[in-house]
C-alpha positions as a Markdown table, in Angstrom:
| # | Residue | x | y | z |
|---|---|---|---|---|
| 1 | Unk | 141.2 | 11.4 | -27.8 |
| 2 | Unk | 143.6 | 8.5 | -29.1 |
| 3 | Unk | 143.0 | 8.1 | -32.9 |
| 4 | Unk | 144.0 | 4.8 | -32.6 |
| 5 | Unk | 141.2 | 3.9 | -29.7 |
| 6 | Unk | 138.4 | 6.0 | -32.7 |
| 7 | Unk | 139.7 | 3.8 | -35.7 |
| 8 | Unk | 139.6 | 0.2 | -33.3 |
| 9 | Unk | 136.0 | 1.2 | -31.8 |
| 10 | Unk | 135.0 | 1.9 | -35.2 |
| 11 | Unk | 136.3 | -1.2 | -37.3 |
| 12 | Unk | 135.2 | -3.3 | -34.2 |
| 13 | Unk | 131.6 | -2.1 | -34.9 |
| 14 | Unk | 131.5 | -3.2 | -38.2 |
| 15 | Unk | 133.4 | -6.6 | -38.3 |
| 16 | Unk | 131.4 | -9.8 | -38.6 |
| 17 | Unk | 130.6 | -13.0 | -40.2 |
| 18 | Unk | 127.3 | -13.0 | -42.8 |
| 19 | Unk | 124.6 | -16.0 | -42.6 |
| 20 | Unk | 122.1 | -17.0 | -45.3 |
| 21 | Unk | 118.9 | -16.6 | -43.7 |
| 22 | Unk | 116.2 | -14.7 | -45.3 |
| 23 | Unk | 115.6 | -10.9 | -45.8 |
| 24 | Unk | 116.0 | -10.1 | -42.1 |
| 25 | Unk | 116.3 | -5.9 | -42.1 |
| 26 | Unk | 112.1 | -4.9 | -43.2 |
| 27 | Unk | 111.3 | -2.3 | -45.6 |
| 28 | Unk | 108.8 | 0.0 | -44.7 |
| 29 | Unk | 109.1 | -1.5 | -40.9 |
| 30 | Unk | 109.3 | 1.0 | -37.5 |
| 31 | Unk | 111.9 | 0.2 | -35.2 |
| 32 | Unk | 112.5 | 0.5 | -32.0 |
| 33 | Unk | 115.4 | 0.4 | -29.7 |
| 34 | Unk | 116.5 | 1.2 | -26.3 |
| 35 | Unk | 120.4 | 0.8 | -25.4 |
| 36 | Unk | 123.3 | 1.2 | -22.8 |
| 37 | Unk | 126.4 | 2.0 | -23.4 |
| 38 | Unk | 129.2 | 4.4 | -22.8 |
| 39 | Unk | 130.0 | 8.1 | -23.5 |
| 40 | Unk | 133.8 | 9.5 | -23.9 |
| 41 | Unk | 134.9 | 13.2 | -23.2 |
| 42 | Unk | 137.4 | 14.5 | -25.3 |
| 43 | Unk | 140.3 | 16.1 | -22.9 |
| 44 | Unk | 139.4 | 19.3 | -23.5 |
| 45 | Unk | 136.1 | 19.4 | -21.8 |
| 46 | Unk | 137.7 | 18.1 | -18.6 |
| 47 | Unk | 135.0 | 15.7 | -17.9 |
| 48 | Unk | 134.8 | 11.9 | -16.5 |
| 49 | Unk | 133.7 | 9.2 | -19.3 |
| 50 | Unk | 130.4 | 8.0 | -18.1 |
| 51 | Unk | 127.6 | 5.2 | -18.9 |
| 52 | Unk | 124.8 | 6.4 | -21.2 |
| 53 | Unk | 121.7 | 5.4 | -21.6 |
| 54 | Unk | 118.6 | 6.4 | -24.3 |
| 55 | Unk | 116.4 | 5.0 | -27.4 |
| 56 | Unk | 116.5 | 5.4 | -30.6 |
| 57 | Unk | 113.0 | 5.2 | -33.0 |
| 58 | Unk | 113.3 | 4.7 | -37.1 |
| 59 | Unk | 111.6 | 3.5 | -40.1 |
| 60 | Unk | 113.0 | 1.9 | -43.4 |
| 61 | Unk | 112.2 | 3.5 | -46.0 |
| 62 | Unk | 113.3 | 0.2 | -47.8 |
| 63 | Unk | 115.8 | -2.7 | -47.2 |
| 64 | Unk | 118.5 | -0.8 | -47.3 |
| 65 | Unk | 117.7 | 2.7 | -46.1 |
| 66 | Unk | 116.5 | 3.9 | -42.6 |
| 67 | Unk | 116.3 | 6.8 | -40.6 |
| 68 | Unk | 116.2 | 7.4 | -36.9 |
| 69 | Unk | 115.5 | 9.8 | -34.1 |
| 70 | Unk | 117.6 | 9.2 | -30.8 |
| 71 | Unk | 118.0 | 10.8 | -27.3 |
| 72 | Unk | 120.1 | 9.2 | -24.7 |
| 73 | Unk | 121.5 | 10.5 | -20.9 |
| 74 | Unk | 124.7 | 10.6 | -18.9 |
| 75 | Unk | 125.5 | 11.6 | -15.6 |
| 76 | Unk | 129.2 | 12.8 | -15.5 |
| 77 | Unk | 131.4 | 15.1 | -13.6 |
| 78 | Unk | 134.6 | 16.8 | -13.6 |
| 79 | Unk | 138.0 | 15.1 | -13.9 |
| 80 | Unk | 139.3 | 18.4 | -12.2 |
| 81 | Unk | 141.1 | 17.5 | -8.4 |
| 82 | Unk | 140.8 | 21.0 | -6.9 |
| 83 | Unk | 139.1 | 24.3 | -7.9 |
| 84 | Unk | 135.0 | 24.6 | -8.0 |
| 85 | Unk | 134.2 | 22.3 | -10.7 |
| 86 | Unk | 136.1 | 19.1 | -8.7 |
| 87 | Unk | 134.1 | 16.3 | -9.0 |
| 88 | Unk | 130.7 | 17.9 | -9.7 |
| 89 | Unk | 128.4 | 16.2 | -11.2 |
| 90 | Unk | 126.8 | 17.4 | -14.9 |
| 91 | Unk | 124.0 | 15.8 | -16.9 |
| 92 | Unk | 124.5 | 15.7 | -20.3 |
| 93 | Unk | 121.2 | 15.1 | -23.1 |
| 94 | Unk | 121.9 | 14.1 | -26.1 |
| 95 | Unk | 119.4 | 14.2 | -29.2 |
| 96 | Unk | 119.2 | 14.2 | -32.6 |
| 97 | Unk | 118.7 | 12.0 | -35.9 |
| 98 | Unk | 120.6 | 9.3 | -38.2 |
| 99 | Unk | 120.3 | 8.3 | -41.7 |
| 100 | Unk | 121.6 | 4.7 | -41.7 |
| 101 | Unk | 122.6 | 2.6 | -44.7 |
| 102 | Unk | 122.1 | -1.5 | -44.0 |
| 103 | Unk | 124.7 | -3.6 | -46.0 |
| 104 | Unk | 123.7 | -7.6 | -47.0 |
| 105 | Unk | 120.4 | -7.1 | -45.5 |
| 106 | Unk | 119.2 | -10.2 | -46.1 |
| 107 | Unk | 121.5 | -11.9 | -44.0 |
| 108 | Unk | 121.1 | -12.4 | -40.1 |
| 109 | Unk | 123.9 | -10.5 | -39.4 |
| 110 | Unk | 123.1 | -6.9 | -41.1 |
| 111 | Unk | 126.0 | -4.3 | -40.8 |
| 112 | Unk | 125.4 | -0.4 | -41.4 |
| 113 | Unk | 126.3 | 3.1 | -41.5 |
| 114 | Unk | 125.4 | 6.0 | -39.9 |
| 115 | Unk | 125.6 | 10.1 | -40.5 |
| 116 | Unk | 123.8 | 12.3 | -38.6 |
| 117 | Unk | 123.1 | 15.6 | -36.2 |
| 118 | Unk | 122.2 | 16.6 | -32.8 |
| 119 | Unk | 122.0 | 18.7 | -30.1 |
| 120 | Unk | 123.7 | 18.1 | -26.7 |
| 121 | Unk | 122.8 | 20.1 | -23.4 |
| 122 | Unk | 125.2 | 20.2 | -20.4 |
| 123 | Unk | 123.7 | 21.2 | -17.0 |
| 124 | Unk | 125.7 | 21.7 | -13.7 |
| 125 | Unk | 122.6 | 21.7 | -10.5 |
| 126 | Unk | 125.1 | 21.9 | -7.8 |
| 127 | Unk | 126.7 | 25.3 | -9.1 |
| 128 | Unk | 123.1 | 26.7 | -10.6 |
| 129 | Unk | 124.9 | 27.6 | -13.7 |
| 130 | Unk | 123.1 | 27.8 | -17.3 |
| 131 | Unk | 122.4 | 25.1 | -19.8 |
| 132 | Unk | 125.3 | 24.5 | -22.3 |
| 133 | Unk | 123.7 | 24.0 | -25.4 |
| 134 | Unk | 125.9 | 22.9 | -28.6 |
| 135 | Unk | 124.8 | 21.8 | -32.0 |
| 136 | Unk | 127.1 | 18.5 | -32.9 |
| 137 | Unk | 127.4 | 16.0 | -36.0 |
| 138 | Unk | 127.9 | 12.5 | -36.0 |
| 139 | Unk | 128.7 | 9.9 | -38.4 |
| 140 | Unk | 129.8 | 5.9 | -37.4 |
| 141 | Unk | 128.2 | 2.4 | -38.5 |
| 142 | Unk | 127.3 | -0.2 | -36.1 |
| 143 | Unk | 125.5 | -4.1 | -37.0 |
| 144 | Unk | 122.2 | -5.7 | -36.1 |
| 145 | Unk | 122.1 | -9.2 | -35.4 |
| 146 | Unk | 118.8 | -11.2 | -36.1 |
| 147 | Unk | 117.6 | -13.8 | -33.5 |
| 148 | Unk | 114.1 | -13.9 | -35.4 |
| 149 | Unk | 112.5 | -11.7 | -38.1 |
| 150 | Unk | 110.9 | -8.9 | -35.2 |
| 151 | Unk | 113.8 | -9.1 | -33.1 |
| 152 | Unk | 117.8 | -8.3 | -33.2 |
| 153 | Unk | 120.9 | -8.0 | -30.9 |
| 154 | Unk | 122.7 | -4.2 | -32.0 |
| 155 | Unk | 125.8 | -2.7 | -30.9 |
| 156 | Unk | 126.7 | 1.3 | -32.6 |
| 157 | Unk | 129.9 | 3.2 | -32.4 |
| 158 | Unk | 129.3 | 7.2 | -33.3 |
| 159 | Unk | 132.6 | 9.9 | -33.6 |
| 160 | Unk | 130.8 | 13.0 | -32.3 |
| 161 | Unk | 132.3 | 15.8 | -33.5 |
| 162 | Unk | 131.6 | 19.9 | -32.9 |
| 163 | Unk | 133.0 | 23.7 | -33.8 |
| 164 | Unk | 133.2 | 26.6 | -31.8 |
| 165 | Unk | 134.9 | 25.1 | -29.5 |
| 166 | Unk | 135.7 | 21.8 | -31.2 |
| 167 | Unk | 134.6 | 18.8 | -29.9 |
| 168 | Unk | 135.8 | 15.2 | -30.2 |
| 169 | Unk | 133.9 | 12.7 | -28.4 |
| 170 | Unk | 133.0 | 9.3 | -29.0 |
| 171 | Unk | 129.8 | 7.7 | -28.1 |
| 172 | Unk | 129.3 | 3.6 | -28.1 |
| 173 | Unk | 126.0 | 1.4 | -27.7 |
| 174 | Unk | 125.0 | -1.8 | -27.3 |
| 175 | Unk | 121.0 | -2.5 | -27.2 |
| 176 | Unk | 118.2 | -5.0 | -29.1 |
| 177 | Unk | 115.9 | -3.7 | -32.0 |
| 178 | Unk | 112.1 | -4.5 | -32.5 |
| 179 | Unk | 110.6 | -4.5 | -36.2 |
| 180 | Unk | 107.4 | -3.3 | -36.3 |
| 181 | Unk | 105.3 | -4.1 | -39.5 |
| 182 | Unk | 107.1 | -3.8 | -43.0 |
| 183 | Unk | 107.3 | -5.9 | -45.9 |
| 184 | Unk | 107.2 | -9.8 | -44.6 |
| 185 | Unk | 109.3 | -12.3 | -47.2 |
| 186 | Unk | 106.4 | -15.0 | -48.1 |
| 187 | Unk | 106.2 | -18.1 | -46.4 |
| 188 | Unk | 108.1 | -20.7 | -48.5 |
| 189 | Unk | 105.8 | -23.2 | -49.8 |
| 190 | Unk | 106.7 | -26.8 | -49.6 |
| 191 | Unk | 105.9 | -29.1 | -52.3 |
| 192 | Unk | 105.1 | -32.9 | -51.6 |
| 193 | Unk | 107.5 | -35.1 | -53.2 |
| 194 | Unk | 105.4 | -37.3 | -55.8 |
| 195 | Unk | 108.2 | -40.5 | -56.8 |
| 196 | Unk | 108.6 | -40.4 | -60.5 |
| 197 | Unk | 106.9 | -43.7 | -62.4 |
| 198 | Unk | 109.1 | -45.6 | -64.0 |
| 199 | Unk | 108.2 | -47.4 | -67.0 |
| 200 | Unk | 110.4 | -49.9 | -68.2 |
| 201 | Unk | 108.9 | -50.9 | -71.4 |
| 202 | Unk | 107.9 | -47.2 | -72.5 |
| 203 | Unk | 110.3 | -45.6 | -74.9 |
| 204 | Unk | 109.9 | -41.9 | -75.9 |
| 205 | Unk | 110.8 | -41.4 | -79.2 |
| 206 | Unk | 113.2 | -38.8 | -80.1 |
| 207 | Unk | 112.1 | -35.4 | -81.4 |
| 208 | Unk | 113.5 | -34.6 | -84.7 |
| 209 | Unk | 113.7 | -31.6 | -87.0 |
| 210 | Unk | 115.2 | -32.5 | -90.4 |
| 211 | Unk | 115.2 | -28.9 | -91.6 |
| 212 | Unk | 116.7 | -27.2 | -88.6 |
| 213 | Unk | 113.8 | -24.4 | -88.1 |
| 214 | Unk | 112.7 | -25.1 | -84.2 |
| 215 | Unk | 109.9 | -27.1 | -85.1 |
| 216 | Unk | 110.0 | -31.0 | -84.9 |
| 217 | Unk | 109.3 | -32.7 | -88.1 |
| 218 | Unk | 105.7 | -34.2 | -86.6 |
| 219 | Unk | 104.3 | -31.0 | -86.2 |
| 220 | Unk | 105.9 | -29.3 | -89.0 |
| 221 | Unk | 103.9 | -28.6 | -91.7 |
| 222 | Unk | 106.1 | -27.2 | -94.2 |
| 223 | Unk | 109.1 | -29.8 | -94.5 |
| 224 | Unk | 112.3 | -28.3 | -96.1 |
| 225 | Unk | 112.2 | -24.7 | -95.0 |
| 226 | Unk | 115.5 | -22.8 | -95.8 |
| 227 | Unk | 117.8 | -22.2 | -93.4 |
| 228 | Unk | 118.0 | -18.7 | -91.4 |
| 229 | Unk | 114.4 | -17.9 | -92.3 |
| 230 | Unk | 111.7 | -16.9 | -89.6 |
| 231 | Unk | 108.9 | -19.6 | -89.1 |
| 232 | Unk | 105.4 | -20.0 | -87.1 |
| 233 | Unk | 104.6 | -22.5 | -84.9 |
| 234 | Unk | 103.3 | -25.1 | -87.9 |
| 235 | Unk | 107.5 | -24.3 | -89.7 |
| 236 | Unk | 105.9 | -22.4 | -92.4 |
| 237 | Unk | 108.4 | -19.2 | -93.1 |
| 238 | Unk | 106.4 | -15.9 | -92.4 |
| 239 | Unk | 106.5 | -13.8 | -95.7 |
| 240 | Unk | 108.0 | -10.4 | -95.1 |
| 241 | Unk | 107.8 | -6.7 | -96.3 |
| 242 | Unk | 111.0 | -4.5 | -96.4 |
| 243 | Unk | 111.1 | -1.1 | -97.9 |
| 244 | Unk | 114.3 | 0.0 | -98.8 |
| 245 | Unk | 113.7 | 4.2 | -98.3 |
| 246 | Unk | 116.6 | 6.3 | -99.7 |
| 247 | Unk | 117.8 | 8.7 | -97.6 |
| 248 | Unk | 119.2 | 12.2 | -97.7 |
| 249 | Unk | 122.1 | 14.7 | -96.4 |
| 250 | Unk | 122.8 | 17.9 | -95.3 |
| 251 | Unk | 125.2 | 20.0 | -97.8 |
| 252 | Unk | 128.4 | 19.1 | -97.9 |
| 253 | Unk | 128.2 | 16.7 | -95.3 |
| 254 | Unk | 127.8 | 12.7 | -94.3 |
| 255 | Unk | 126.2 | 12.7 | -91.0 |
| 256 | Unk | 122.5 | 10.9 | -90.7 |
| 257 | Unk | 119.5 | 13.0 | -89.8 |
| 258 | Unk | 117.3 | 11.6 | -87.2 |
| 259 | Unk | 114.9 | 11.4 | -89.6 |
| 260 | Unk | 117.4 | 9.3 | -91.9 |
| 261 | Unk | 118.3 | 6.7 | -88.3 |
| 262 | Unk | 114.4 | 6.2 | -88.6 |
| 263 | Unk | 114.4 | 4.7 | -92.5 |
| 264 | Unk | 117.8 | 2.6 | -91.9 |
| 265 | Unk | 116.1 | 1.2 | -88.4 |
| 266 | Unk | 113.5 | -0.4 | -90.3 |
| 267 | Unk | 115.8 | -1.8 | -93.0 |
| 268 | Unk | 118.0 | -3.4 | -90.0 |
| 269 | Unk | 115.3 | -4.9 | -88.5 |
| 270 | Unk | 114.7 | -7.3 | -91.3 |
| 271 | Unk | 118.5 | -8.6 | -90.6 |
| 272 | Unk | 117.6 | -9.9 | -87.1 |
| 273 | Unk | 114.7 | -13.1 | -89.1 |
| 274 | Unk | 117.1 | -13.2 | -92.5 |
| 275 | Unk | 121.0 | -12.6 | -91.3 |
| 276 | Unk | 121.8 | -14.1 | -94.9 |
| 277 | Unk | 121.0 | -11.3 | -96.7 |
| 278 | Unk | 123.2 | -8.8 | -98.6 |
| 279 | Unk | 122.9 | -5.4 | -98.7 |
| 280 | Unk | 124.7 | -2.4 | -101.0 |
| 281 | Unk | 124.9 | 1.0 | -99.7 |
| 282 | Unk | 125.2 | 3.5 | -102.5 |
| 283 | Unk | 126.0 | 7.1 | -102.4 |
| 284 | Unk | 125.2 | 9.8 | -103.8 |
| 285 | Unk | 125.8 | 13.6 | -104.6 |
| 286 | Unk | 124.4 | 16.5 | -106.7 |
| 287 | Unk | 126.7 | 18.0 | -109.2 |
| 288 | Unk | 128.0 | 21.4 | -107.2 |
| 289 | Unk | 131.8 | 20.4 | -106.5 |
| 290 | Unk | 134.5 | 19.0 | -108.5 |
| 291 | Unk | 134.1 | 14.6 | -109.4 |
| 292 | Unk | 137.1 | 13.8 | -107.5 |
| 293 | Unk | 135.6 | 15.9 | -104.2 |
| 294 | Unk | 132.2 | 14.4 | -104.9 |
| 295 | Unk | 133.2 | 10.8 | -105.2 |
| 296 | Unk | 134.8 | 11.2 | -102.2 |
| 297 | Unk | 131.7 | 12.7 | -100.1 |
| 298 | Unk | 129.5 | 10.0 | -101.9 |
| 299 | Unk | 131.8 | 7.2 | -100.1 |
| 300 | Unk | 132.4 | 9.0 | -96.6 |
| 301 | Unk | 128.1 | 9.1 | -96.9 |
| 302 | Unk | 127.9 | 5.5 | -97.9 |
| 303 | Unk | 130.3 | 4.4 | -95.1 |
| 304 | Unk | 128.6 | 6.5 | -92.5 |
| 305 | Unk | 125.3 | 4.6 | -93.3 |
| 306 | Unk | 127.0 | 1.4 | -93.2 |
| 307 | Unk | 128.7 | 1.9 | -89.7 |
| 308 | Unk | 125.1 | 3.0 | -88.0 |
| 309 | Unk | 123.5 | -0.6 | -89.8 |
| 310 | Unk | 126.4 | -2.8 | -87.6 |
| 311 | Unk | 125.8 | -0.6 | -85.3 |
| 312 | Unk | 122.4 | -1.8 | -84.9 |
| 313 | Unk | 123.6 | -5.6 | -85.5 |
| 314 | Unk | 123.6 | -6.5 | -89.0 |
| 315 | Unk | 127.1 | -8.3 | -90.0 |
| 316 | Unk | 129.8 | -6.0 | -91.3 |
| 317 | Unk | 130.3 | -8.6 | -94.1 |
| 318 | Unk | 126.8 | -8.4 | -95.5 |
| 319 | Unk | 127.0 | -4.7 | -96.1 |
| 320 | Unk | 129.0 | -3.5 | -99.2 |
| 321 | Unk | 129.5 | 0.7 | -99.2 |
| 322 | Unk | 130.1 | 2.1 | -102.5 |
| 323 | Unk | 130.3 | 5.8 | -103.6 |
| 324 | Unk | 128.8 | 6.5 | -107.3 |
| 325 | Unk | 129.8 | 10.7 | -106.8 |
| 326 | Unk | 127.6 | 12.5 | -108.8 |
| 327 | Unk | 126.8 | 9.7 | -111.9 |
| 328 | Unk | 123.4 | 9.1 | -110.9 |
| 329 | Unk | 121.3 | 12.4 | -110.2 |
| 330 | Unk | 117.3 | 11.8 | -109.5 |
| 331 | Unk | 116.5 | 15.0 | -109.8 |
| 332 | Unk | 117.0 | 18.1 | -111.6 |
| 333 | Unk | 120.6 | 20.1 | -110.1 |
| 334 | Unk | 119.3 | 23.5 | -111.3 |
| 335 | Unk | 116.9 | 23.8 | -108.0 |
| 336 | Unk | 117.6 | 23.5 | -104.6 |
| 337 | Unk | 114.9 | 20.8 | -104.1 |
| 338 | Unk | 116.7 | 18.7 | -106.6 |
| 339 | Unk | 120.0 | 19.2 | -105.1 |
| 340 | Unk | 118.4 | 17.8 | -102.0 |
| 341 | Unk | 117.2 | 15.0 | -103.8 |
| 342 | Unk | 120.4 | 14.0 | -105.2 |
| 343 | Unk | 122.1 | 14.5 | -102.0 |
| 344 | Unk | 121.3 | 10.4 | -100.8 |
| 345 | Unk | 122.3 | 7.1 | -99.9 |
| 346 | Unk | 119.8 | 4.4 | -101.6 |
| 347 | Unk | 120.0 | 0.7 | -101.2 |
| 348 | Unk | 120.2 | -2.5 | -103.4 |
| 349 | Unk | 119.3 | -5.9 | -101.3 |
| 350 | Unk | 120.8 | -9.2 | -102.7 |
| 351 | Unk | 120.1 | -12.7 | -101.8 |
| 352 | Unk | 116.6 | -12.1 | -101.1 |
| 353 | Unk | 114.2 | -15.4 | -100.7 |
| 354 | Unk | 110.9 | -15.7 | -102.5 |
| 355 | Unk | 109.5 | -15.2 | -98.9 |
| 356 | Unk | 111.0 | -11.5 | -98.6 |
| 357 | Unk | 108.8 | -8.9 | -100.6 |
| 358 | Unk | 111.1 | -6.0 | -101.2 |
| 359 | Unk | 109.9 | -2.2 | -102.2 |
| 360 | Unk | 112.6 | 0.5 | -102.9 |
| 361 | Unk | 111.2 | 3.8 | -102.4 |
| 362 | Unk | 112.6 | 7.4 | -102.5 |
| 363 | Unk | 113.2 | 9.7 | -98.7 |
| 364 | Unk | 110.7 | 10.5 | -96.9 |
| 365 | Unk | 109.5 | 14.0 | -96.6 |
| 366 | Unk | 111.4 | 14.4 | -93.0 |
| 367 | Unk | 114.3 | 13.3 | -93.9 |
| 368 | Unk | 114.7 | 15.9 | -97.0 |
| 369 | Unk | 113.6 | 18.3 | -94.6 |
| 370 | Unk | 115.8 | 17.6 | -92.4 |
| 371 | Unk | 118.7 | 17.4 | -95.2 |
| 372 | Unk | 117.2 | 20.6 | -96.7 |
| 373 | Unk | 116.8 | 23.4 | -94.0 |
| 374 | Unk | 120.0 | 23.7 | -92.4 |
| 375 | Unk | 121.6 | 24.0 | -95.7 |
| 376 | Unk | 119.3 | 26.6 | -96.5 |
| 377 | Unk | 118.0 | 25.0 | -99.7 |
| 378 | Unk | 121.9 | 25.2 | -101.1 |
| 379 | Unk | 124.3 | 22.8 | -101.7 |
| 380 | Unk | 126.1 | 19.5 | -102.2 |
């Protein structure tokens, strides 16, 4: 058949102008819709074009999904002028399923998709000869227009393909739809329309708040509250806890543990109610290596530390990353558990308000784990 009659059927199907009524296309709804239309032989098969007629059931799974079964019926007959076959008469079943995907369904005018399979069966009564029965696959679109929220015109286009022999029909529809059940939009509630009062002599006076913390001075309760710190609903700043917990690395190395993301999280939440503040990141190494090497190690460490805190949202500029080598040891670097200790990052917080209660405290016990098993209790 004429590519260029498939490709106008097909963009013809699908072509339309969208409104802005409500959800039109149900989920969860059954469907159901019986059609006419018209059926086209490829060449090969030697057999008339002829009207078709079936129905098609679905359900949508939801507003844009649906599925359907279909069967449908044409009488044909052969396009042949001389031999046996001339201008006898076949009936051809069709039957089989779609999946169908709805675009803009919650306009009126709802176009769609279609892929699917089948079965078609070819009998010849005149000539007594056996069934032809061929497995075929489908795929095509079509659109449903809504005339009310159970009803809707429809028109479909399918390219109906086979193997073994190939096969190259085409198969258009046109037919109404019935919605069945499914999710209903709610009603839209109306609202009486109440006329404002107007007072001409009433003046509302404007709400201040001198100290900037989101709470206007008449309800404030503690005046004068510094800026950037977090307040409750009377403007009196909430006193805070923040433990600054070192922590540790695996030999030789400056990536963070999981255990290690866990300590700087908590340190980066503080950031979030007091952005003001200033942090140092200092790192740190046990004595295994040369200075120069282990200076080095201490900053890429401190760095790494650094990065993951922006990386969680606290200001680049309020983070200083400083590497201190291996000046600085905790611990005892004649053991391996002491190496571990030494291996760190701890942290200094400046500019801290007298609302801000800060604890420094050494790793936790996961994160020298961590820091201490794959370096087989060894190391930098």
């Amino acid at each position: 058949m004429n590519s260029s009659i498939k490709a106008g059927l097909l963009g013809a199907s699908l072509l339309g102008i969208a409104s802005t009524a409500q959800a039109q296309n149900r989920a969860e709804a059954w469907t159901l819709t019986p059609f006419v239309g018209g059926y086209l032989f490829d060449s090969k098969q030697d057999l008339e074009s002829a009207p078709l007629f079936g129905i098609r059931a679905g359900y949508n799974f939801n507003a844009h999904v649906g599925a359907e079964l279909f069967g449908s019926y044409a009488l044909t007959e052969s396009d042949r002028s001389s031999g046996p076959d001339a201008n006898v008469e076949r009936d051809v079943y069709r039957f089989g399923g779609n999946l169908l995907y709805h675009f803009q369904p919650t306009k009126k005018f709802v176009p769609f998709a279609a892929i699917g399979f089948g079965r078609y069966n070819v009998t010849v009564p005149d000539l007594n000869r056996p069934k032809t029965n061929k497995s075929l696959a489908e795929y095509g679109g079509g659109f449903k227009y809504f005339v009310s929220d159970d009803f809707a015109l429809r028109a479909d286009i399918r390219h109906v393909i086979g193997f073994s022999p190939s096969i190259d029909n085409v198969e258009y529809t046109f037919g109404v739809t019935w919605q069945i059940g499914g999710a209903r939009a709610p009603l839209p509630v109306k609202v009486a329309e109440v006329a404002p009062v107007v007072c001409a002599t009433c003046v509302i006076p404007p709400r201040i708040d001198t100290d900037g913390d989101g709470v206007e001075d008449a309800l404030d309760k503690c005046p004068n509250t510094p800026k950037g710190l977090k307040v409750d609903s009377d403007g009196c700043v909430i006193t805070q806890t923040i433990v600054l917990r070192a922590v540790n690395f695996v030999f030789d190395a400056a990536a963070l543990t999981e255990p290690s993301k866990a300590s700087i999280d908590e340190i980066s939440a503080v950031f979030k109610s007091q952005p003001n503040l200033k942090l140092e990141v200092g790192g740190h190494t046990d004595s295994l290596g040369s200075d120069a090497y282990n200076l080095k190690l201490s900053q890429k460490r401190a760095d790494a530390v650094k990065a993951y805190l922006v990386s969680k949202g606290v200001p680049a500029e309020n983070v200083t990353a400083k590497g201190y080598g291996e000046s600085r040891p905790i611990s005892s670097n004649e053991s391996p558990e002491g190496r571990t200790d030494n291996r760190r990052v701890e942290f200094r917080l400046m500019g801290a308000t007298e609302y801000l209660k800060v604890y420094n405290e050494e790793s936790s016990r996961k994160s020298k784990d961590a820091a201490i098993k794959p370096a087989k209790k060894a190391g930098k």
